[in-house]
C-alpha positions in Angstrom: -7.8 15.6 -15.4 -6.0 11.9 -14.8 -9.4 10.7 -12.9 -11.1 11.7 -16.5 -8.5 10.1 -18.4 -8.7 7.6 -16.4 -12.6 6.8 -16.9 -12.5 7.5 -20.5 -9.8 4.4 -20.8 -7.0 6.7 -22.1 -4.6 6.1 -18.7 -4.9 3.4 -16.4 -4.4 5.6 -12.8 -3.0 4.2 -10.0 -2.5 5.2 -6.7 0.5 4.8 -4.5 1.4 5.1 -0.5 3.0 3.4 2.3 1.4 2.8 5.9 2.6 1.0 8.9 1.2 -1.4 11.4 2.6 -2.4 15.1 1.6 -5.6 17.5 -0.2 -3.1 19.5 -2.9 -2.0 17.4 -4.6 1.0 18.9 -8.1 0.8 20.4 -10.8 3.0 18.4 -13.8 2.2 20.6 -14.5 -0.3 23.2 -17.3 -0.8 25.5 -17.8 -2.9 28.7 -21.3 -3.1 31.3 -21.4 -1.0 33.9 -19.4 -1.1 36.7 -16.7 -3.4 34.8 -13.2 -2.4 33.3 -12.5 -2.9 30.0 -9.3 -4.7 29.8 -6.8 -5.1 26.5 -4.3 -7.6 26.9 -1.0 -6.7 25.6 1.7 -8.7 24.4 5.6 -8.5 26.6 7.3 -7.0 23.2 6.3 -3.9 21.5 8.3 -5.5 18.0 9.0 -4.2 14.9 6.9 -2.2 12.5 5.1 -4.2 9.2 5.2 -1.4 6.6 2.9 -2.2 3.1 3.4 -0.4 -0.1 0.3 -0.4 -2.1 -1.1 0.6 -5.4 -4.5 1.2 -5.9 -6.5 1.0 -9.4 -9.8 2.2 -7.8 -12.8 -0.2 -7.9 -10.5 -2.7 -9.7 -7.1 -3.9 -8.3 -4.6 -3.6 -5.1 -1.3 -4.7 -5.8 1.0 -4.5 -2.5 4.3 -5.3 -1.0 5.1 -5.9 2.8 8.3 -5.4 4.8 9.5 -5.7 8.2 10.6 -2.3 8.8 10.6 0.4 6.6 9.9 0.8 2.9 13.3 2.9 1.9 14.2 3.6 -2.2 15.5 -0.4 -3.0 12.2 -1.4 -1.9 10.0 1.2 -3.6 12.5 0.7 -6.7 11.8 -3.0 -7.1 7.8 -2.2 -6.3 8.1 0.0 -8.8 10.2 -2.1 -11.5 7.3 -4.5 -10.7 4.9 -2.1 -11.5 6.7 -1.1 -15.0 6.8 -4.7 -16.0 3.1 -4.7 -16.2 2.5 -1.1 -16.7 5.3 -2.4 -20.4 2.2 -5.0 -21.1 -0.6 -3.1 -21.1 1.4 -0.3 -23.5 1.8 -3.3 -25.7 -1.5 -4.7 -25.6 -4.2 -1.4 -24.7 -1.8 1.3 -25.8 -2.6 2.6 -22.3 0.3 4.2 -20.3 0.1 3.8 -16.5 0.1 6.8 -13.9 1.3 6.4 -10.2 -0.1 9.1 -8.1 2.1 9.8 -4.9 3.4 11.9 -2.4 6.6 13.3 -2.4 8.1 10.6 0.6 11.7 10.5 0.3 11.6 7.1 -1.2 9.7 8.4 -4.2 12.5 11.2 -5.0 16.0 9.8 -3.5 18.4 10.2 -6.4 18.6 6.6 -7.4 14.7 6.4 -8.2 15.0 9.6 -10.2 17.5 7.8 -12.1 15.2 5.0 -12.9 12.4 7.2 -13.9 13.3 7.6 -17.8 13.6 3.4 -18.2 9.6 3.6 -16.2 8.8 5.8 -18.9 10.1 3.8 -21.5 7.8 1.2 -20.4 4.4 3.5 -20.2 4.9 4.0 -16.6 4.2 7.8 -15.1 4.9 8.6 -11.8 2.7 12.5 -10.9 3.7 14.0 -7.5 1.0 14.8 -5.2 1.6 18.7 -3.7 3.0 18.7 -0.3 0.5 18.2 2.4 -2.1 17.4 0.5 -2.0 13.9 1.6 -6.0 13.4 1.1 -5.5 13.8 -2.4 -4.8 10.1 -2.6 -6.9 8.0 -2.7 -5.1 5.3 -1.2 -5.4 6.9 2.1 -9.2 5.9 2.6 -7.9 2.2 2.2 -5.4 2.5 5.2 -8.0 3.6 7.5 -10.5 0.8 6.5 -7.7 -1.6 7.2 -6.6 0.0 10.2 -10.1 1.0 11.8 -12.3 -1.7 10.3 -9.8 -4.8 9.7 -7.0 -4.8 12.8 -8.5 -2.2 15.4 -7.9 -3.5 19.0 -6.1 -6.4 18.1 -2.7 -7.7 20.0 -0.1 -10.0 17.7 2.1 -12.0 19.8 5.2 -11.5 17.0 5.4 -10.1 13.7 4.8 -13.1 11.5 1.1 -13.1 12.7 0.9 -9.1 12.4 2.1 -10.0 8.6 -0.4 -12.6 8.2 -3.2 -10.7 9.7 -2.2 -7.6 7.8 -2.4 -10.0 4.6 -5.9 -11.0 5.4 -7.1 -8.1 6.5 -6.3 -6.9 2.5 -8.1 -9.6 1.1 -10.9 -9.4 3.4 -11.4 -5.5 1.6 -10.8 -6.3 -1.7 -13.6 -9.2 -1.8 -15.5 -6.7 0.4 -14.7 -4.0 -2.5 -14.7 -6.5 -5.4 -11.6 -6.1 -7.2 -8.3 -8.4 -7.4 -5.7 -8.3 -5.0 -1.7 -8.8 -5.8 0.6 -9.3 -3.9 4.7 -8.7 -4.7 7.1 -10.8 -2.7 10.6 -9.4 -2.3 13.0 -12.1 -3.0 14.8 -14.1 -0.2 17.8 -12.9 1.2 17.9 -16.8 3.0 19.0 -18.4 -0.9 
């Protein structure tokens, strides 16, 4: 029902999940002649995780956000804030509410985001819960393993900062691959 709404212009339908990547990318496939040993260099440290939070508008727009670590509920909250700022101006100028399809992570449902859920509203922003396990429901998940398979597979990042950048380029590379617009939200420093 939201994918129709969706097509018909009535909703704009977006698509929201989380995934991780590691200096150690794991090796899908690799090949070497016969008789020869295939061998991945690996960096000394293992690192921390990059997580990215993403929204997909399919065949038009992916909006993400990157961390070092993990994305917990003051992360997703200012992703999502983001995401009612815009979803406030295209109520105002379409008339279009916007829908966030997602699972049910406990970042989506800690207390403190439900309390921010009526002020989304307000704004024409919609958040719909995904059932449990149903993880291939979202079509977000087909972008992760692009990235991950097709973008980063086999490669070794000597620190985080170059796993970021490469993470960074590997979403552009899809989106101009895909054709729609990339965006990008940038948490604000804790440095100033």
């Amino acid at each position: 029902m939201l994918e129709l709404s969706a097509a018909v212009g009535e909703i704009c339908l977006k698509y929201l999940d989380e995934s991780g990547f590691v200096l150690w990318s794991p090796v899908s496939y690799t090949w070497a002649k016969k008789g020869i040993q295939k061998i991945m260099e690996q960096t000394l440290k293992i690192g921390k995780r990059i997580s990215i939070c993403g929204l997909l508008e399919k065949e038009k727009s992916f909006e993400y956000a990157l961390v070092l670590g993990s994305i917990k509920k003051y992360s997703y909250i200012e992703i999502m804030n983001w995401e009612a700022e815009k979803a406030s101006q295209r109520l105002l100028k379409t008339g279009q509410i916007t829908v966030v399809v997602q699972d049910n992570g406990s970042s989506h449902t800690a207390k403190i985001v439900r309390e921010k859920h009526k002020d989304w509203q307000k704004k024409g922003l919609y958040r719909f819960f995904l059932p449990k396990y149903c993880s291939e429901m979202n079509k977000i998940e087909n972008e992760w393993l692009r990235l991950k398979t097709d973008e980063i597979a086999g490669e070794m990042f000597e620190d985080e900062y170059d796993l970021a950048m490469a993470v960074i380029e590997a979403v552009e590379n899809r989106a101009a691959e895909k054709g729609y617009a990339t965006n990008r939200y940038r948490f604000p420093s804790k440095l100033s």
